[in-house]
C-alpha positions, 0 to 999 in steps of 0.5 A: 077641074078645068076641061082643055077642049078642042072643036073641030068641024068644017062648018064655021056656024057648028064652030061657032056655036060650039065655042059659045056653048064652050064659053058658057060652062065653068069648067070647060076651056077651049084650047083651039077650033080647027076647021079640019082634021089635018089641022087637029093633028098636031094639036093633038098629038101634045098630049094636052087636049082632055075633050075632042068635040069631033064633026064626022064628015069633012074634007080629006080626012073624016073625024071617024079616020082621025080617030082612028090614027090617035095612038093615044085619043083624048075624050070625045064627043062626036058632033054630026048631022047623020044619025048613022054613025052612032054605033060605030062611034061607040066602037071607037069607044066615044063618051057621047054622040051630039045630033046637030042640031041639038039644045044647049040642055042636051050639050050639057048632057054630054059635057057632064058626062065627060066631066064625071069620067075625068074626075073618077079617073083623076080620083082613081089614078091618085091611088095606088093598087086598085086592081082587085076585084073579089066576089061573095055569094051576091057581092062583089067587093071591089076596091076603089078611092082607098076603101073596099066597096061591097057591092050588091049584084042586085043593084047593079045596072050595067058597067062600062068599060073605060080604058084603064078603068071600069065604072060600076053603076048602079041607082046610087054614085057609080064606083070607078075602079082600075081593073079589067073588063075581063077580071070583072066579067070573070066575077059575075054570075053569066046567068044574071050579066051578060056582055052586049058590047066590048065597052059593055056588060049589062044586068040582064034583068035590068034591061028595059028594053031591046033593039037590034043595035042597043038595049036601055037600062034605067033611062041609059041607051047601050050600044049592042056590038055586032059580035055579041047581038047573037049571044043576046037574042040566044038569052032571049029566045031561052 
């Protein structure tokens, strides 16, 4: 499978070592480099860009305003030097966030991330009528890639909600599935999960530990969205 990518910043080094970090991975294309978001536009309104590596602050249109002008958004990866806008990026729903400077390690860290996504979707997409999901006292059974998953509550980690699909994680290969968030949550025990963020539902016993704005799960940073942090520290307190 091969990643159609395109890199826009306004800094021509950050373009530069992003089109050579692009080269270095098999799977990744770059279509084009745009040094502003005007001229992005065009390219992604073709439908054909994948993965948008996405700088924030620029000239008369910022990457956060893009965005959010995109009807239909490819896969992105922001690339900023300000740590500040982590969460409202996970907000418009952003598969990674890449602090500049950052290592070629940790570029790989976010491109695979990207990579595992598409290819779930590519699975999933091929089949039909994978929109059920069903619970047993301690199961869910959940189909996806033409079987029925019987899924263990108690092993799982978090799920994540990503567009048309949902990825079901636990300590094994997470499962992808076309449902909704909302079918899903309706499934689980409220005691045992609990919602942290529109894109997010967490096993609650699982959190490691807990911010103000993210909790961690396993190694994961989860983003904790402004209208379910209440609820959140509510369930602590009790």
């Amino acid at each position: 499978m091969k990643i159609r990518c395109l890199a826009v910043d306004d800094e021509i080094l950050a373009l530069d070592l992003l089109g050579d970090n692009i080269a270095k991975v098999p799977f990744l294309e770059l279509v084009k480099s745009c040094g502003s978001a005007m001229e992005a536009l065009d390219i992604l309104r073709t439908g054909d860009i994948d993965l948008l590596f996405l700088d924030i602050q620029m000239p008369d249109i910022s990457g956060i305003q893009l965005l959010r002008s995109l009807p239909q958004k490819p896969l992105v990866i922001m690339t900023t030097a300000f740590s500040n806008y982590a969460t409202e990026g996970f907000d418009l729903d952003v598969i990674d966030y890449l602090l500049k400077p950052y290592s070629f390690e940790r570029f790989m860290k976010a491109v695979n991330k990207a990579y595992e996504y598409l290819d779930l979707r590519e699975r999933a997409s091929a089949q039909p009528g994978t929109k059920e999901v069903m619970a047993a006292p301690g199961y869910l059974f959940v189909k996806a890639d033409y079987r029925l998953y019987k899924i263990d509550l108690d092993d799982i980690l978090y799920v994540e909600g990503l567009k048309d699909y949902v990825k079901i994680v636990t300590p094994g290969k997470p499962i992808l599935s076309q449902i909704s968030m909302k079918a899903l949550e309706e499934k689980l025990p409220a005691g045992e999960f609990i919602r942290v963020h529109r894109s997010y539902i967490v096993a609650f016993r699982k959190i490691g530990s807990i911010q103000k704005h993210q909790v961690t799960i396993a190694g994961k940073d989860i983003p904790v969205g402004e209208g379910y942090r209440d609820e959140l520290f509510k369930r602590i307190r009790e």
